[in-house]
N, C-alpha and C positions, 0 to 999 in steps of 0.2 A: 774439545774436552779431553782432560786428560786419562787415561784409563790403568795408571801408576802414581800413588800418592808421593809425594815432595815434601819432606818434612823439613819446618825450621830448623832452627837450632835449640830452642826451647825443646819443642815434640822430640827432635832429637834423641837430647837427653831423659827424658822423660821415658822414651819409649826403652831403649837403651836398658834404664833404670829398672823397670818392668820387666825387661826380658828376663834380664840377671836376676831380681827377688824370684820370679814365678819355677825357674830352673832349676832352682837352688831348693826348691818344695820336692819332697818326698811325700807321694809321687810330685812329679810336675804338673804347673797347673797352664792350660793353655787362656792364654788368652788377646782379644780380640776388641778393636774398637771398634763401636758401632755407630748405625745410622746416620746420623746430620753429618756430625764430623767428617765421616766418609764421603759424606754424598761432596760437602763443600768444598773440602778438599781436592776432590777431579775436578769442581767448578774453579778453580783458583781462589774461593773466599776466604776472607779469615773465621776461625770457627773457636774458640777457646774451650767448650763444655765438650766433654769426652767421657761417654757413656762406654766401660770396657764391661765385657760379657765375659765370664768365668766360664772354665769347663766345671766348676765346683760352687756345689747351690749358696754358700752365704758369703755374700758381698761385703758384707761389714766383717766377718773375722777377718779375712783376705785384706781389706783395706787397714784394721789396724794394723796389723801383722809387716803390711807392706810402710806403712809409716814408720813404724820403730825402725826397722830397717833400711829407711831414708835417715832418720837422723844418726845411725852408723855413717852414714855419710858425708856428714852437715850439710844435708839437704833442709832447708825452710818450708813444714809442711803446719796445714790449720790442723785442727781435731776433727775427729772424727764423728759425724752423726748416722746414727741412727734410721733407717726410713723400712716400715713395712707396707708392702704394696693395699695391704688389707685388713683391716683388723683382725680375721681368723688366721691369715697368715702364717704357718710356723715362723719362729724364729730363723730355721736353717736357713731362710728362703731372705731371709733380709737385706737392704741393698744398706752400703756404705758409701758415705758424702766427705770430702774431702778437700782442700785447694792446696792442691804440690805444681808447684813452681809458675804460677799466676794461671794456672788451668782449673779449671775448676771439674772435677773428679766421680761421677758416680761410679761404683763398684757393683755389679749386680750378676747372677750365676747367670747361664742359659733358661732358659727356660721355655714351657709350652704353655698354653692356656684352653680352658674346659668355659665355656660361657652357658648360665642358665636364663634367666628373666629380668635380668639388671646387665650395667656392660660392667662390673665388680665381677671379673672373673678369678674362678680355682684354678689356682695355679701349681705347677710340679716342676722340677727339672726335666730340662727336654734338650735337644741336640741343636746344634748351629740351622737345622735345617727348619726342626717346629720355631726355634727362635724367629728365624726370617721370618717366617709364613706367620707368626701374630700381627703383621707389622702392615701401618693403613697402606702401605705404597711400596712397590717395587723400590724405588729409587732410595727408599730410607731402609730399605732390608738389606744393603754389603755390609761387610766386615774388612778391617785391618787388621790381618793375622799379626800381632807382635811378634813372634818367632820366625814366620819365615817374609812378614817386610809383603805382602801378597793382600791386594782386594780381594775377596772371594765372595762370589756370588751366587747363594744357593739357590736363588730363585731363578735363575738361569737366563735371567732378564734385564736385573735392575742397570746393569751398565750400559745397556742397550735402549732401554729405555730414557736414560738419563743422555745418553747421547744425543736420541732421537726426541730428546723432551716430549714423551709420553708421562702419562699419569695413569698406574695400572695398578690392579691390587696383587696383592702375590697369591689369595684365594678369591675363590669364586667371588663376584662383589657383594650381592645379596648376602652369602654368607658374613662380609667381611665387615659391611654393615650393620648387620642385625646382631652381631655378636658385639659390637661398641659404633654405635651412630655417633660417636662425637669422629669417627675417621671421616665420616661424611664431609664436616664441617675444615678437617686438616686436608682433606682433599682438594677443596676450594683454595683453603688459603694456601699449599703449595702449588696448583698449579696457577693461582694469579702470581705467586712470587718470582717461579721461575720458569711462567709463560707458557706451560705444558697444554698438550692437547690432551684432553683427558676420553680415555676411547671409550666409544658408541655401548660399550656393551656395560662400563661401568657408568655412562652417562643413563643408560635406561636401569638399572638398580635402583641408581639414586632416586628417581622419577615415581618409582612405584611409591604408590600413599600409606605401604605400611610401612615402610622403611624410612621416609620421610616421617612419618608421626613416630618414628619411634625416638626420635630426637626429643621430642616434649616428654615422653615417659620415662626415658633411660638415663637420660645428660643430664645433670645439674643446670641451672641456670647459671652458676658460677664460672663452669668449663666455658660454655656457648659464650659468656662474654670474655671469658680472654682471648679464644679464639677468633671473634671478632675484632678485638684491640691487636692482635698480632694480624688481621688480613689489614688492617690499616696502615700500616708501618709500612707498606712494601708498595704494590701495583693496586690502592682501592677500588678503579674504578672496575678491573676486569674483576676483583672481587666479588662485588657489586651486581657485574654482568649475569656473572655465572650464579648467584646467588638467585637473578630475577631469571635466568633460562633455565635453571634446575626446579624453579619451583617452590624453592627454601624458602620465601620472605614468610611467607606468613607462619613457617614453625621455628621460626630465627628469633624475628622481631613477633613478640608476645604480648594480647594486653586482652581485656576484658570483650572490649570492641574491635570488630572485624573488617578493616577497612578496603574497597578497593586497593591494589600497592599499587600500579601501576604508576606513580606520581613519584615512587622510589626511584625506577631507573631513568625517570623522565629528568627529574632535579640531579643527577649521578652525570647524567649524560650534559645536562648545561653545566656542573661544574669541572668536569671535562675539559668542556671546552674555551674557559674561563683562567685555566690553567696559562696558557701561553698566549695571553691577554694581560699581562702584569699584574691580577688581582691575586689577595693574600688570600691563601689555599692551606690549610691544617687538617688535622685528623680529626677535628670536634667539626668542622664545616662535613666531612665524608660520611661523620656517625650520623650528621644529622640529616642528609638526604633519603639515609634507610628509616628514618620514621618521621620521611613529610605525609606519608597517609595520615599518619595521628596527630597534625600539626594542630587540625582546627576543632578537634575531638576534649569531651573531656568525662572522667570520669567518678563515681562517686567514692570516696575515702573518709568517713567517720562523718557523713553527712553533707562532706563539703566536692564542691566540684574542682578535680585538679588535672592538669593537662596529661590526656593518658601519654603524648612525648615521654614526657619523666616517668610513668609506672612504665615504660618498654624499658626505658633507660636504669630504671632503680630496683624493679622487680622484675622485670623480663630477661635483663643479663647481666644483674647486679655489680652495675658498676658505682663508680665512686660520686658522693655528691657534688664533688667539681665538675666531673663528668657531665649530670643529669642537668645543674646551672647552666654550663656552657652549652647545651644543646635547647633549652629551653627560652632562656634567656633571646635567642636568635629569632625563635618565632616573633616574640615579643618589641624586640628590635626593630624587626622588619614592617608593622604595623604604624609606627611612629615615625619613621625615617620621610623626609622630603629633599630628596634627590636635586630638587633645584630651588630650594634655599639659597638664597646671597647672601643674607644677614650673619654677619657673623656672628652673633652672642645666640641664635637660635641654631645655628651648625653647633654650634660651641656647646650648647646645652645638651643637644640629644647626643655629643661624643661625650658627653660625661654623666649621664645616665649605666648605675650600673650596669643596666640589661643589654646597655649595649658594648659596655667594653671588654673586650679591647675592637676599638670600633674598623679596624681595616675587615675583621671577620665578617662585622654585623653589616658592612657595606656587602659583602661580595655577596653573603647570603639574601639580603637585599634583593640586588639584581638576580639571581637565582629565583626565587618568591615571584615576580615580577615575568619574568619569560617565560615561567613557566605554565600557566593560564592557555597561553596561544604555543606553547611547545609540539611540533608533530614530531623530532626525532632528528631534525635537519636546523642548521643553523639559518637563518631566513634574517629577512629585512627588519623583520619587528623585533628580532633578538638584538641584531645589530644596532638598532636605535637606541632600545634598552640600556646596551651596552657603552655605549657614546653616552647618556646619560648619566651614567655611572663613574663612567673615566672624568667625565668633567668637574662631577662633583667630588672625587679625590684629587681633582688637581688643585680644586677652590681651598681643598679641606689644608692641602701641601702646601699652597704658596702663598696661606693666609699666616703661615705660623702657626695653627692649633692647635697638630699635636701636641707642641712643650706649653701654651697658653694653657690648655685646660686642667694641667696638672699644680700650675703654679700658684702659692698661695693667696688669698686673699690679701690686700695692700691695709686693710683694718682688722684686725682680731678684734673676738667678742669684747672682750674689758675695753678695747679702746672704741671701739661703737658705742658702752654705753656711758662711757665718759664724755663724748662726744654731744648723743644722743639727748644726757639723762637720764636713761630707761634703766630697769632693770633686767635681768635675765627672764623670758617671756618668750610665747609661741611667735610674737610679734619681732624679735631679734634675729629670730631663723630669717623671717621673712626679707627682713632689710637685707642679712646676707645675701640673700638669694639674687635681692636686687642689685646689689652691688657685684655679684659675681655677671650680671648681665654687663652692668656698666664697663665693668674692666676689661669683658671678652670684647665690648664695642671698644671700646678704648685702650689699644693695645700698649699705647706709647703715655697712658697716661701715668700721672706722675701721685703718690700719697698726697698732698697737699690739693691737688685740684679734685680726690676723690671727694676729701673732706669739705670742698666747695659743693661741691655737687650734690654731696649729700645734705647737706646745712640747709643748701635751697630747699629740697626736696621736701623733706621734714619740715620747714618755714613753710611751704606750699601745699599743693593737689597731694604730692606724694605718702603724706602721711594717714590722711584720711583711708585712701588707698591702701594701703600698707595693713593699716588697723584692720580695716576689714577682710581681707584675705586672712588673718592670722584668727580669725574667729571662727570656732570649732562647728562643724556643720551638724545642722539643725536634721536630729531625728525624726524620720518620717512616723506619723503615727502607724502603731504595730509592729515597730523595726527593731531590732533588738539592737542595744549600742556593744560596738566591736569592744572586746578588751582586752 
């Protein structure tokens, strides 16, 4: 690690640019990049967001001020937005938004913060040092002095720590916790991202149950879920780990019903090791191992019973309803699936089932569902066989042709089935579709012309009697109310 930041040529000028506007202010204003940027930067990553910290409380005069004075230099800058940390907020206190020279720009003064029974803390101007010390981690509390080109680290640590890949708070952890639990949840996902030991005295903070429930009281359910969609992105599965060793599942993942989790790190850990087994591995398969407890759960919604999966998914950390599909849909998936299936119009079938597509996911999770029953924590004989089961049947699924098969269109559209046929538009047209979508998944090489043979028999024969009756609306049980 580096312990001297290396600016492009971009940052360069940029900073350059910075220096000269800030100088040139009567008084002079100092200022300082903060957090990620810095941390990244001694890691050698790329970092484009640049949070600079003001010796002077409002962000947004300073950042216009400092635009006009870009484009004294036909410098290419956006407008300038507006953001107050809180709605009681003074104005003075307000941070400025900006992208000058493809960086994208917040401007905001130093600051301290007062925390009462929400993590919506009063905030004042404060010094480089109260700045640090608000911050969830050591390693995200340096500075890049713009003036003197210097990391400075008032927390007396974070370099140290970032060396030694620790995960420490810059205050007490309890404190640092119970003044905003959503640090809780950025603690996890920086030390899954860059693999830190997160030390014993902030791993016992975490731990205590009032500091853990203060998550469900204090955090939005909106934060909890980005913060979970940002620990996916990076290392899930140590996310995961540390999620099920701290404690957190059950104030993470939220629903009516309270289930065993243990099935979370048990599915995390088989898809693990799944990974460097050639099977297709996404962030909607890792969302969905944190709520295999809730798989087989379901709960009541306006009278009806709906898979509590989707209320963790839709009201527990309010994500999106692609999201709560793609994780739902797998359960469902995985119920239907017959792993040693030959036939090819019945493989064929269940990869064209919405719930299952896009179907390399709804295989892996499959096998996942499957080992995990007999899962003790170790990869064993019965996973292995599982898994051989699984390989084979995407190899059936590979070198049958299916994937481009099941997308391609039907060889008769409707007007010409019922030109064909005779028939009219009828529940009974779907159905011939349906059959003719089997014929053609068996009949790869088949040609239009011998569909239309096929089908002529069909209809002349057994197949139409058949046909008619499937396409007849099923028979209300007495008392049943008809669906509408």
């Amino acid at each position: 690690m580096a312990r001297k930041v290396v600016l492009d040529g971009v940052e360069t000028k940029f900073v350059n640019l910075l220096d000269d506007f800030s100088r040139r202010l009567d008084p002079p204003v100092e200022c300082r990049i903060a957090g990620g940027w810095v941390r990244d930067k001694l890691l050698s990553l790329p970092s484009h967001d640049l949070d600079i910290a003001l010796s002077i409380p409002s962000g947004h005069s300073f950042a216009v001020e400092f635009v006009n004075y870009l484009k004294t230099k036909d410098v290419t800058t956006g407008s300038v937005g507006r953001v107050a940390a809180n709605p009681e907020q003074s104005k003075h206190l307000e941070t400025g938004t900006t992208r000058i020279l493809g960086l994208e720009c917040d401007f905001v003064g130093l600051r301290s913060e007062t925390y009462a029974d929400s993590r919506i803390p009063q905030v004042k101007p404060g010094t480089p040092l109260e700045d640090a010390s608000r911050r969830d981690l050591t390693i995200n509390a340096l500075f890049y002095n713009v003036s003197t080109r210097e990391v400075e680290d008032y927390t007396q640590r974070g370099l140290s720590d970032l060396e030694k890949k620790i995960a420490c708070t810059p205050l007490p952890p309890r404190q640092t916790f119970q003044d905003d639990p959503l640090r809780i949840l950025r603690c996890v996902r920086f030390a899954s991202r860059f693999c830190l030991k997160i030390e014993d005295h902030v791993m016992q903070a975490i731990k205590e149950e009032d500091v853990k429930a203060a998550i469900a009281t204090k955090v939005s359910k909106e934060r909890i879920g980005i913060e979970v969609t940002k620990m996916l992105k990076h290392d899930p599965f140590r996310a995961m780990s540390l999620i099920d060793n701290l404690g957190l599942h059950p104030y993470v993942f939220t629903c009516e019903v309270n289930p065993p989790r243990e099935s979370a790190i048990g599915s995390a850990q088989i898809l693990r090791d799944l990974v460097n087994k050639g099977f297709h591995i996404d962030e909607i398969l890792w969302l969905t191992t944190a709520v295999t407890p809730f798989g087989n759960l379901a709960v009541k919604r306006k009278g009806k019973d709906v898979p509590a999966a989707s209320i963790v998914i839709s009201e527990g950390l309010k994500l999106s309803t692609e999201t709560k599909n793609g994780v739902t849909n797998l359960f469902e998936a995985a119920k239907i699936v017959n792993p040693i299936a030959t036939v090819r119009s019945e493989i064929g079938t269940w990869m064209q089932n919405p719930v299952v597509k896009p179907w390399q996911r709804s295989l892996t999770w499959s096998a996942v569902i499957e080992i995990l029953p007999g899962w003790t924590g170790q990869w064993d004989q019965n996973a292995e066989q599982v898994v051989q089961k699984y390989e084979q049947f995407r190899r059936r699924i590979e070198d049958s042709g299916l994937p481009d098969a099941i997308d391609k269109p039907l060889l008769l559209n409707g007007t010409e089935l019922q030109q064909l046929l005779a028939i009219s538009p009828s529940p009974l047209l779907q159905t011939i579709r349906q059959a003719l979508n089997v014929w053609q998944l068996d009949h790869p090489q088949g040609t239009k012309e011998q569909c239309e043979l096929w089908l002529k028999g069909m209809w002349e024969g057994e197949g139409r009697a058949e046909w008619e009756k499937n396409s007849q609306p099923k028979k209300i049980v007495k008392g049943e109310k008809r669906k509408r």
